[in-house]
C-alpha positions in Angstrom: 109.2 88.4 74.6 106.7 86.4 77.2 110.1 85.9 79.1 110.9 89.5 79.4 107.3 90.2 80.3 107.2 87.7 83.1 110.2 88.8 84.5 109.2 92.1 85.1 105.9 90.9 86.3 107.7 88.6 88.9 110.1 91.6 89.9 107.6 94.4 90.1 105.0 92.1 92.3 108.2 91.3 94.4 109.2 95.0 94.8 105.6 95.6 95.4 105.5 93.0 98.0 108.3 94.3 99.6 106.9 97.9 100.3 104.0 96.3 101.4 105.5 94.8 104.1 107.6 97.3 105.5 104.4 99.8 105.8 101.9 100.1 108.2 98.5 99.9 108.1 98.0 103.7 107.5 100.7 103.8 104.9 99.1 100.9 103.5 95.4 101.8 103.3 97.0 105.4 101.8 98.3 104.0 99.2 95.4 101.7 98.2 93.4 104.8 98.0 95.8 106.4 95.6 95.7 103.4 93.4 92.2 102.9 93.5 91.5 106.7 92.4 94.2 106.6 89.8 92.8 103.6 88.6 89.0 104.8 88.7 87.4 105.4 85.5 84.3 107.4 85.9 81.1 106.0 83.8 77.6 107.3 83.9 76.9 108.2 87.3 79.5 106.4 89.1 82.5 108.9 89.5 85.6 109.8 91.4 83.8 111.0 94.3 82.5 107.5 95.3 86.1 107.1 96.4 85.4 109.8 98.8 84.3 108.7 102.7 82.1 110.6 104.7 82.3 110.5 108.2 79.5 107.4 108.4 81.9 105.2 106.1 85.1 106.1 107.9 83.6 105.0 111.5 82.5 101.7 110.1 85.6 101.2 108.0 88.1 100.9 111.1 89.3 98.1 112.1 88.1 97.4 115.8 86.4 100.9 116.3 85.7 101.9 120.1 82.3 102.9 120.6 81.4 106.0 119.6 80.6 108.6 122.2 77.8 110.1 122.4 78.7 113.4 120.6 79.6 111.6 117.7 77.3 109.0 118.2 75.2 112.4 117.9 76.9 114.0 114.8 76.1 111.0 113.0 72.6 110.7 113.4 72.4 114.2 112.0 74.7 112.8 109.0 72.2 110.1 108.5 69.0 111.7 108.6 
């Protein structure tokens, strides 16, 4: 039984692995989203809609953002306050 287990560990994290690496980075960040929120188990306050960026989070989550001009440097002061 442990045998059969492992071996479908070890080929579902090598399929896994595969996909992985012939994504891109957008492909790949889609698809961690869609794990994460099928994954997510609400509890008291915390629930699916932490998953959820607004437009503060999605500036500082890219990688190497250019500076932000100044209309959306604008729009997200307005987000902020």
């Amino acid at each position: 039984m442990k045998t059969k287990r492992l071996a479908l560990v070890a080929g579902f994290t090598a399929l896994v692995g595969f996909g992985c690496a012939t994504m891109n980075d957008a492909q790949v960040s889609e698809r961690a989203v869609e794990i994460m929120k099928l994954s997510f188990q609400e509890h008291g306050q915390a629930k699916l809609d932490r998953l959820e960026q607004d437009d503060v989070q999605a500036v500082c989550s890219r990688v190497s953002p250019p500076p932000a001009s100044p209309d959306d440097a604008a729009h997200l002061r307005m987000k902020m306050a």
